[in-house]
N, C-alpha and C positions, 0 to 999 in steps of 0.2 A: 520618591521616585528611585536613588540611587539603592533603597532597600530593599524594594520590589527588585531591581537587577541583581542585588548581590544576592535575593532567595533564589530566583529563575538560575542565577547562574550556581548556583550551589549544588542544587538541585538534579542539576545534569551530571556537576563532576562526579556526585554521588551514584545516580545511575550506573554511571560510565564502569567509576570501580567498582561497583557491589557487582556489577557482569563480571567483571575482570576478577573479582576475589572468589565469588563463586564458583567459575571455570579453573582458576588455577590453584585455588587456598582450601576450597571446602572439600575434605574428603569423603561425605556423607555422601553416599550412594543414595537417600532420598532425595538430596537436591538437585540428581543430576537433571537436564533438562530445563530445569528453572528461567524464564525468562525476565527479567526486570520491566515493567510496562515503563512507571513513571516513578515521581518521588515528590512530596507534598512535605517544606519545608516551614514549619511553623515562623512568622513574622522574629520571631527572638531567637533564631536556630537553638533552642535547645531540644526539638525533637523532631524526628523525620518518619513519617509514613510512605513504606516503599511497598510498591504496588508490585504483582508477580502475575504470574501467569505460568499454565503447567498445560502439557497436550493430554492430559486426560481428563475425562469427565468423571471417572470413579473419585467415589465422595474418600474412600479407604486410601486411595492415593494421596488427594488433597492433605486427607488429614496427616499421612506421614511426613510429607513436604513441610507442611509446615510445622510439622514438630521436626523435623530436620533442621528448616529455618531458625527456631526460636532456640535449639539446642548451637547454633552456630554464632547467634546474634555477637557471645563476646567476642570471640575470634573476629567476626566482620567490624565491629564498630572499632578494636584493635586496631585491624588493616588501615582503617579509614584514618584514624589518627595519625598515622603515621605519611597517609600519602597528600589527606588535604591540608591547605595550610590555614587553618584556622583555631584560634583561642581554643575552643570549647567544641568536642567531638558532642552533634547530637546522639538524644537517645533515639535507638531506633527501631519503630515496629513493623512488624511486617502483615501484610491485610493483601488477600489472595483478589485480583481482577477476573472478574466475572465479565467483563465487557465483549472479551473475547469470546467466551462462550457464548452472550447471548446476540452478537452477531451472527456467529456460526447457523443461530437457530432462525434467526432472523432469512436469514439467507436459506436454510433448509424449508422454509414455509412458503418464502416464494417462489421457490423449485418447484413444489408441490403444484401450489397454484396457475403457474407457467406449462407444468406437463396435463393438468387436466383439464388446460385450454379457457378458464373463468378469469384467465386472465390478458 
């Protein structure tokens, strides 16, 4: 129980900063925009999967974001060491959320459906 709390809360502080190192640390004009969704902290913190989200749908954009991302990763996991206090900085990857997109789409079908009145 007290592992589950110190992943959930790890999890967050990680959020927290990678916002924070992003907006003030990364100077890669691909990443500007970058939103952090969430962060998925492996039971042994040795690795973190941090979720993003970006306002475009161009696939050309995606993919510079996240070659921006992965070109920053040392620099970020750096920051990270420095600001949390724990043993062993995970490693950490980045995997683009699609969730947001498929709300958006979500929501664009039933707009549809709502104006041609079948609904």
């Amino acid at each position: 129980m007290a592992q589950q709390y110190r992943v959930g809360r790890l999890s967050q502080e990680i959020q927290r900063e990678v916002n924070d190192i992003l907006q003030k640390r990364v100077r890669d004009p691909r990443v500007y925009g970058v939103t952090i969704t969430g962060v998925e902290v492996t039971g042994d913190l040795q690795r973190a999967k941090i979720y993003y989200s970006i306002l475009s749908d161009l696939a050309s954009d995606a993919k510079k974001t996240q070659q921006g991302l992965e070109k920053a990763t040392g620099l970020i996991r750096r920051e990270l060491g420095h600001r949390l206090s724990i043993y062993v900085t995970p490693e950490i990857v980045f995997e683009r959320d699609t969730s947001v997109q498929y709300g958006d789409h979500i929501d664009e079908l039933l707009n549809k459906l709502h104006r041609s009145g079948e609904f």
